[in-house]
Every structure is written in C-alpha cells, then in structure tokens.
C-alpha positions as CSV (number, residue, x, y, z in Angstrom):
1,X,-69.2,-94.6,-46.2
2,X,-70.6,-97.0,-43.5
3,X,-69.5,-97.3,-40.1
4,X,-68.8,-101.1,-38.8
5,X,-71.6,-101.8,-36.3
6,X,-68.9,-103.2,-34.3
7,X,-67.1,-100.0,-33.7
8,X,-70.4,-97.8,-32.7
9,X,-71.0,-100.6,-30.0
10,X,-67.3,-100.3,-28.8
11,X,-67.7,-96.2,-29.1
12,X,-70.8,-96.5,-26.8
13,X,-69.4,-99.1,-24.5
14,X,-66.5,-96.7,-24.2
15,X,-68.9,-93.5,-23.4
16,X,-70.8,-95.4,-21.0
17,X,-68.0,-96.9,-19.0
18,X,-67.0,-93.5,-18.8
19,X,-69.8,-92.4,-17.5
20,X,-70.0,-95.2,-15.2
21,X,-66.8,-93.7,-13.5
22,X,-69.0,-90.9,-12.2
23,X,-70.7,-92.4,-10.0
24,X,-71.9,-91.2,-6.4
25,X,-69.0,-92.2,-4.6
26,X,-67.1,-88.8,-5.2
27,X,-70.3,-87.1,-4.4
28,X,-71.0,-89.0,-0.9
29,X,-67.1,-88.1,0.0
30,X,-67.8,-84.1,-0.5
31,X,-70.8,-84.1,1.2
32,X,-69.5,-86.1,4.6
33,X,-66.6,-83.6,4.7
34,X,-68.7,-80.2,4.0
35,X,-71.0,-81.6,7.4
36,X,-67.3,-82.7,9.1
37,X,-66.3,-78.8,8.2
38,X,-69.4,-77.1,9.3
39,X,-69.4,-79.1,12.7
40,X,-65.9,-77.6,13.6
41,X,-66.3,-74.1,12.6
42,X,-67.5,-71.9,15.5
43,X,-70.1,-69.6,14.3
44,X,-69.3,-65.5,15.6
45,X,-71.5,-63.4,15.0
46,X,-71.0,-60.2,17.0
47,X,-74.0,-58.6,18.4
48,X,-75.1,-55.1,17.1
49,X,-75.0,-52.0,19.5
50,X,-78.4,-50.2,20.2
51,X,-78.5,-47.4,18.2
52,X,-78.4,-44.1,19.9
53,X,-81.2,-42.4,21.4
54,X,-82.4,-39.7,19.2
55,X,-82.9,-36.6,20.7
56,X,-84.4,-33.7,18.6
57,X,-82.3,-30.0,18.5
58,X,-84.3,-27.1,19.3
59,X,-83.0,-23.7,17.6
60,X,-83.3,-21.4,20.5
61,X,-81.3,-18.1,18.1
62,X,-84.4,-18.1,15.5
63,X,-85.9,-14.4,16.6
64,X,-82.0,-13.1,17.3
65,X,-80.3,-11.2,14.5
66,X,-79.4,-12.6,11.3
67,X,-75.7,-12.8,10.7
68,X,-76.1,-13.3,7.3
69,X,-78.7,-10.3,6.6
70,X,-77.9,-7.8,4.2
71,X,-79.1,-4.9,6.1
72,X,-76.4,-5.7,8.3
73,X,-73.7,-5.6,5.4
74,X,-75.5,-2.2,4.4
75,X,-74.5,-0.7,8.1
76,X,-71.5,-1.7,7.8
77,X,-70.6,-0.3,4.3
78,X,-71.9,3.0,5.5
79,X,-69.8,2.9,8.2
80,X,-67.0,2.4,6.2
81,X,-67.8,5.4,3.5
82,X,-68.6,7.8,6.8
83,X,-65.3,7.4,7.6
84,X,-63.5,7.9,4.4
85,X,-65.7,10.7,2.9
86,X,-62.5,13.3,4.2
87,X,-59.9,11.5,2.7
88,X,-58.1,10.2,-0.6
89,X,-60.9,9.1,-3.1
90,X,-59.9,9.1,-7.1
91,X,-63.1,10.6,-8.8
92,X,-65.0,7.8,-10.5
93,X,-67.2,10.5,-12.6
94,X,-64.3,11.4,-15.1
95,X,-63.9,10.0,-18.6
96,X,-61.0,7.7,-18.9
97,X,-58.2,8.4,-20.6
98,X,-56.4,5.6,-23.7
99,X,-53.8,5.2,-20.9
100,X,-55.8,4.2,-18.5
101,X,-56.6,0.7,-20.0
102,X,-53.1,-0.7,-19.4
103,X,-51.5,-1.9,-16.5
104,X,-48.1,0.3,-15.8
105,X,-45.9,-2.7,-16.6
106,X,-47.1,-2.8,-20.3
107,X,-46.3,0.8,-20.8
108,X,-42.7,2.1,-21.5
109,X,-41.6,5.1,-21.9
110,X,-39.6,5.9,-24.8
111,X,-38.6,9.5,-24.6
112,X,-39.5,13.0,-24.0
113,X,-41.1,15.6,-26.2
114,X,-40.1,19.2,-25.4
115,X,-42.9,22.1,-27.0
116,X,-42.7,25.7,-25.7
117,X,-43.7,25.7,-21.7
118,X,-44.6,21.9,-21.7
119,X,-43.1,19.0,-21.8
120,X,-44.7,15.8,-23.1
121,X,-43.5,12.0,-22.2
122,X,-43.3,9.8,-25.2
123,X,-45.3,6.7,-23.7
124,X,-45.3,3.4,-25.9
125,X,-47.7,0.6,-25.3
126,X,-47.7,-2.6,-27.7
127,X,-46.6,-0.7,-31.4
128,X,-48.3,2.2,-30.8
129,X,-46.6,5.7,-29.1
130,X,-48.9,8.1,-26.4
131,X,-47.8,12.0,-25.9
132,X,-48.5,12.4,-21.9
133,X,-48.1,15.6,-20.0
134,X,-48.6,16.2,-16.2
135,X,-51.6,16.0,-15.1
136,X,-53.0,13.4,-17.5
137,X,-54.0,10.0,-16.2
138,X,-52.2,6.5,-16.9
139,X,-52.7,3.0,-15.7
140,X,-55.2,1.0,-13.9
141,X,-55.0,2.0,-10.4
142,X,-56.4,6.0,-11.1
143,X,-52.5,7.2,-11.8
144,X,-52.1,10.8,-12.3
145,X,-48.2,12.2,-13.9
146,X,-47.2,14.4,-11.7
147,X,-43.3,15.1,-13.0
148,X,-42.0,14.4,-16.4
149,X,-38.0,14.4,-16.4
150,X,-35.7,13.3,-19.0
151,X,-35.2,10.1,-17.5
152,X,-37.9,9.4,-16.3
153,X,-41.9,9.6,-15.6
154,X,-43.2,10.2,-11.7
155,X,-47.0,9.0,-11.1
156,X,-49.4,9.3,-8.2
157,X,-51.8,6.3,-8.1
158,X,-54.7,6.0,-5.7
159,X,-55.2,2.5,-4.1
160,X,-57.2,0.6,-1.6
161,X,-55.5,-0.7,1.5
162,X,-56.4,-3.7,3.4
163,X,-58.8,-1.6,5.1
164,X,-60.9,-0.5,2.4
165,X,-59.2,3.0,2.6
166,X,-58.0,4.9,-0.9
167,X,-54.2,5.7,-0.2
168,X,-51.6,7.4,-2.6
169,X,-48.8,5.0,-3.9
170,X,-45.9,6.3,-5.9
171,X,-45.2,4.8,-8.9
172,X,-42.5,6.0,-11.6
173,X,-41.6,5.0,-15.2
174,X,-37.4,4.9,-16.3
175,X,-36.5,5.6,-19.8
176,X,-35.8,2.2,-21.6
177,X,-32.5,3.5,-23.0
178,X,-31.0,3.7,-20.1
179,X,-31.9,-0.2,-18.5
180,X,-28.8,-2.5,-19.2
C-alpha cells in the first residue's frame, strides 16, 4: 500500500509546527526567574568552630600495681581458703554416688524399706526406684541422709554462701502419698 505524498507532507508539517512551539521563549522565562530567585535568597553559611586544642594524656599509674593481675586474684583466693580450712568443707575426693546426679526436686520418695537394724528410703527418680539409707549421699549440693522416718527423708547439704564459705542447709524429702 502507498501513502499519498500529500499526507506525509501534512504529517511533517504537523511535527514541525510542533516542534516550532518549543521554542526559546519558555527557556529565556526560567532562566530570568532562577537569576530573580538567586538574587533574593540570603546566603548563611555558619562559620565552623576551631577545633579543640589537643592535648596528649600522660599515664602517670604505669609502674603502680596491676588491678587486673592474677597474682593478685591468687592472694586473694588464699586468703579466702586460710580462712575456711577449720570449717564446713564437703570432701571433693569421694566417689559419687547414682543420687548424686539429680537435683532434689526430681527425686521423690516413694516409701520406706524396713530390713533387720536398718531402714532403707525407697527414692524414685524418672521410672527408675533407689534404696537409700543414712549416711548415703543424694543431690547436687553434697547432701548426706541423715534420718529416714516413715514420712519422710531428713538431708544435710553443704553450700556456699555469698561469701564463698561452705554452710550446712537442711533439706527434707515428704512421702508423695501423703501431698493432696
């Protein structure tokens, strides 16, 4: 198909006209207000402070004693363990015993176990059921039964204090048939 001559001439006259309308007019108007604009608008700019004056720090406390020296946590420790060699101390030497590696508030007792002369506490921890007499160890904190009753389990344990001091705590265990 051919295209008229007539209409690419009035297409092009058309485009150009167009164009025509872009002239520098428009332009000349921005540029007189942008000058207009720049004229009126006070230019503040603060001035910047001097910096300070530098002054270098001298460590004068270099050849005192070290706070943070670990011959100085050494003295201390053995001040500590002068002090408490007389008193409470659980011995550390001893082989553990299967109680030993639960907390008292996982183990319950269960019942009591009655042979000639002794009498055994029947200890349950998870599924699985301990014979304890006095004198045997229980819990995490060096416990020691020290009265078996029907009713009930009495324990000595051996703690720290604040202080770093070993302390006896009483601790007891109460038949589970008898909690409501």
């Amino acid at each position: 198909m051919k295209i008229p001559r007539t209409l690419k001439l009035g297409v092009s006259f058309a485009a150009l006209s167009v164009l025509a309308g872009c002239g520098d007019g428009g332009v000349q108007e921005v540029r007189d207000w942008m000058t207009e604009v720049r004229a009126q608008t006070p230019v503040s700019v603060q001035k910047l402070s001097e910096p300070k004056k530098f002054e270098p720090f001298t460590y004068s406390g270099k050849n005192e004693f070290d706070p943070f020296n670990s011959t100085k946590l050494s003295v201390a420790l053995a001040k500590i363990n002068a002090k408490s060699t007389g008193g409470i101390k659980p011995d550390m030497d001893r082989r553990k015993e299967p109680l030993e590696s639960y907390p008292l508030d996982a183990i319950k007792m269960v019942g009591t176990l009655e042979k000639p002369g002794l009498s055994y506490a029947l200890l349950q921890v998870d599924k699985v059921v301990f014979q304890a007499k006095v004198g045997n160890y229980i819990g995490q904190n060096f416990g020691m039964i020290t009265r078996i009753t029907d009713t009930e389990v009495e324990i000595k344990e051996i703690v720290r204090d604040p202080s770093g001091e070993w302390t006896e705590r009483k601790a007891k265990l109460e038949l589970q048939e008898n909690k409501k």
